[in-house]
N, C-alpha and C positions, 0 to 999 in steps of 0.2 A: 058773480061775473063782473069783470070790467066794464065802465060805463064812461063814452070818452064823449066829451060837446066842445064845438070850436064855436070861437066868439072872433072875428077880424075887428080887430079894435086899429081907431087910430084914420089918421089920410094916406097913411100906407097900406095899412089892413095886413098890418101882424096877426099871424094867426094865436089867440088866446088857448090853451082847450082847460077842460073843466072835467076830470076823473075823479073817478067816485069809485069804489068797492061796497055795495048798500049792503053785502052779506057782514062784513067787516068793520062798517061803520067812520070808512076812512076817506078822505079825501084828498087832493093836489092841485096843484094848476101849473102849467109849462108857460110860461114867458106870461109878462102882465104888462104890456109897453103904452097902455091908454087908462084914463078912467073908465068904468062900466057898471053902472048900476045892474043891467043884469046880470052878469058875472055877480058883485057881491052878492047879488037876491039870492041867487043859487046857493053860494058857499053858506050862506045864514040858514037858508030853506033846511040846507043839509046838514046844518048845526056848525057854530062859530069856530066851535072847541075840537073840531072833527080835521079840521084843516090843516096836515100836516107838514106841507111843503110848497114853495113856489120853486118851479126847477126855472132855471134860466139854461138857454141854450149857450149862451154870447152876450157879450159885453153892448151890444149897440142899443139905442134909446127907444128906437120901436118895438123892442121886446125886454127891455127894465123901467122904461120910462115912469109905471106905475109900483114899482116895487116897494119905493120906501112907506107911500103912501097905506099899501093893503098889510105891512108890518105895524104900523101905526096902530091898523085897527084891525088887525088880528095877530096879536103878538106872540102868541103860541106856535103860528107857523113859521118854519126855517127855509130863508132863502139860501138857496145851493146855485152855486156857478162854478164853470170850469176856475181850477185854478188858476190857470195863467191869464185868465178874463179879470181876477180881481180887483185890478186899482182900473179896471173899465167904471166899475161905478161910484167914481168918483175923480171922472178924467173926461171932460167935455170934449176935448177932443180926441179921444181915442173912440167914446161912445157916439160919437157924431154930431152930438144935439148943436156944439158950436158950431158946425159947419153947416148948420140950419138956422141959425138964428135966433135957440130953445133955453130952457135953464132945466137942466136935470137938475131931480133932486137927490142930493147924495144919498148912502147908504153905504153900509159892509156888510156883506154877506154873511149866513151862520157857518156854512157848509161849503170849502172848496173843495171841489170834487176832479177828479182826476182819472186816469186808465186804472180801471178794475174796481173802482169805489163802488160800494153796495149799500143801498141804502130800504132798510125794512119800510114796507109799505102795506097792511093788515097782513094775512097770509102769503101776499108776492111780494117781489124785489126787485125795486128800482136798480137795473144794471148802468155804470156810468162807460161810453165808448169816447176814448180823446179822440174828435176831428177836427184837425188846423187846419186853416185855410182861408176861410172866411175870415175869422179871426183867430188869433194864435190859442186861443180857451176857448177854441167852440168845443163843444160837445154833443154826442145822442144821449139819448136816454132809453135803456129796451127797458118797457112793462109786460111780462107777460111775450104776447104776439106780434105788440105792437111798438116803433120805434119813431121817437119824435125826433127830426131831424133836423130841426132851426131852417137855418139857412145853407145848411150843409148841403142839401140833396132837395129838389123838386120836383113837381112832373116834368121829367123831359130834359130837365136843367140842373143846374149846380148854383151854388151862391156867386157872388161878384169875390173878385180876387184885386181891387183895386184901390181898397182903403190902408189906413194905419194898421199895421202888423200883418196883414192879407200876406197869402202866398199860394201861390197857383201849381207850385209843387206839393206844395203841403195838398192843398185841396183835393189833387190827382190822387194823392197817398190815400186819401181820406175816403175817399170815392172808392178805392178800387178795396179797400178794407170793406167798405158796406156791401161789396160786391160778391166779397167774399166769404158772408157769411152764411151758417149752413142752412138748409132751409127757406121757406119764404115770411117776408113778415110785413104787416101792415103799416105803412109809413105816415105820418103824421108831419105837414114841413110847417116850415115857419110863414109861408105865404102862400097863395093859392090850395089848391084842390090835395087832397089825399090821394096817396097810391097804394101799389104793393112794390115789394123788391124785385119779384119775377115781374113784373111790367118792365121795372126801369133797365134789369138788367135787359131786355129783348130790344127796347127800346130810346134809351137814353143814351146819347152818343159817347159822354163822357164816361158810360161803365163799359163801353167796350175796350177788351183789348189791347186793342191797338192803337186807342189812346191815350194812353199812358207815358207813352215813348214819342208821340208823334205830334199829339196838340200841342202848341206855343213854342 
């Protein structure tokens, strides 16, 4: 069984998480935008060599900030980001850090991941969902039940539509796609609290509807 841990790293408090398959012997991490010695204790805990992926949601610094650094020192694991996210890391200002006054450290990803990419993870399968908006290479990731959502989708909220590549149509698309899938599934976002999708859809203004056609 899946085993999912968030770490909020950072002055923003990107949400890190830490999965594990213990039947399998496999591991991941969705966005790494800080240093974290707890985070690596766990990955090591659970063996170096076990570490198969850093998924990136987005191009932005609070969720790659620490990417090149935990390649450095686990070199067996592949970082995956949307594709159209990829000269994000390696473009200060598309990933923001310059308009904070940061030095990201470069990298390139192993894996650009795209609508419909699959990617083996022990017995289950990393599913890739394209959502633009946030950033034109945002992405989810469905595991299983559950779907990390970056900054795509929050409780209650959606990401900002007001930076480099951002679009607020795209995001509406993006949105009303998560809305539409079949089933309910356990949401994982890039900041604050976890959901589910029958919450957001009952509740979240921008999965209704009628906002689709009516907000902006």
């Amino acid at each position: 069984m899946i085993k999912i841990e968030c770490f909020p790293l950072g002055e923003i408090e990107a949400n890190c998480y830490f999965v594990t398959d213990p039947e399998a012997k496999v591991s991941l991490l969705v966005d790494m935008g800080d240093a974290s010695g707890e985070v690596e204790e766990k990955v090591r805990q659970f063996g170096a060599d076990r570490l198969q992926y850093l998924l990136l949601t987005h191009g932005h610094f609070d969720h790659i900030g620490y990417a090149a650094q935990m390649k450095q020192k686990f070199p067996n694991m592949q970082i995956v980001i949307g594709k159209e996210d990829a000269d994000f890391t390696n473009d200060d200002r598309l990933n923001l850090a310059g308009h904070f006054g940061l030095r990201q450290e470069h990298f390139t990803a192993d894996i650009l991941a795209e609508e419909g990419s699959e990617l083996a993870f022990g017995t289950e399968t990393v599913k890739v969902l394209a959502t633009p908006g946030h950033t034109r290479g945002g992405v989810c990731y469905v595991l299983g039940n559950s779907i990390f959502t970056g900054d795509t989708l929050f409780r209650g909220s959606v990401g900002r539509t007001d930076f480099p590549t951002s679009s607020t149509p795209d995001m509406l698309r993006s949105v009303k796609k998560l809305a539409e899938l079949d089933g309910n599934y356990h949401l994982y976002c890039g900041h604050g609290a976890d959901t589910t999708l029958d919450f957001e859809r009952k509740n979240n203004m921008f999965m209704r509807e009628d906002s689709y056609d009516n907000l902006y």
